[in-house]
N, C-alpha and C positions, 0 to 999 in steps of 0.2 A: 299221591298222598305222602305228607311227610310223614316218617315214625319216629315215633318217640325212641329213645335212648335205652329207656329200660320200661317193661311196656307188659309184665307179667299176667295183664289180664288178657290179652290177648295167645297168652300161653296155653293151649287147650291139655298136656300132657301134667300142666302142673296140680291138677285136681288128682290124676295117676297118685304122683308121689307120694299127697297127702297121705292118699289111703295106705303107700307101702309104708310112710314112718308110723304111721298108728298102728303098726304090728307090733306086739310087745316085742319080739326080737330083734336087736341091733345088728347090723352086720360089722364084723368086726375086720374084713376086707373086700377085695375088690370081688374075688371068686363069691363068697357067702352074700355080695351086694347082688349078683347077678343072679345069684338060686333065688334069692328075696322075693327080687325085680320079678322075674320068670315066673314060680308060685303064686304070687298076686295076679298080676297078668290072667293068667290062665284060670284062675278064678274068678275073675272080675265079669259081673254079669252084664252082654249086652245093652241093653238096656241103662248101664253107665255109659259106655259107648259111646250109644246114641245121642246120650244125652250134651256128653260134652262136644262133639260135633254140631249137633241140634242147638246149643246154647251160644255159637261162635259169630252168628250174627249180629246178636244184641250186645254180645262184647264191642264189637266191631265198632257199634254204632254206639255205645257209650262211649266209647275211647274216642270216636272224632269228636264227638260232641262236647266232649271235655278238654278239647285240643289235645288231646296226647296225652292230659291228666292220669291220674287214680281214678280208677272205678275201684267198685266194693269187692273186685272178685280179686 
């Protein structure tokens, strides 16, 4: 399988991030990124998890299907 170059639907961590910048809090470095990071995490209910693991096949197969294209995720 070739991969595409930049290919962020197949990124299953990038759903994570979402939820940590939708924290009203900004971190303002690397230390306060990392309590963020960690807080979230540790809050984040299984069941997200699952989910984004669960969801990684259909990524999968919209990405070949679109040759390496955009998908919506």
């Amino acid at each position: 399988m070739d991969r595409p170059p930049y290919s962020p639907g197949l990124n299953p961590i990038k759903n994570y991030w979402r939820t940590v910048w939708a924290r009203q809090r900004i971190p303002c470095n690397e230390k306060e990124l990392i309590a963020l990071a960690r807080e979230v995490w540790e809050g984040l209910p299984w069941r997200h998890i699952y989910m984004y693991i669960n969801d990684m096949p259909e990524h999968i197969t919209t990405c070949l299907r679109r040759n390496g294209g955009p998908t919506r995720w």
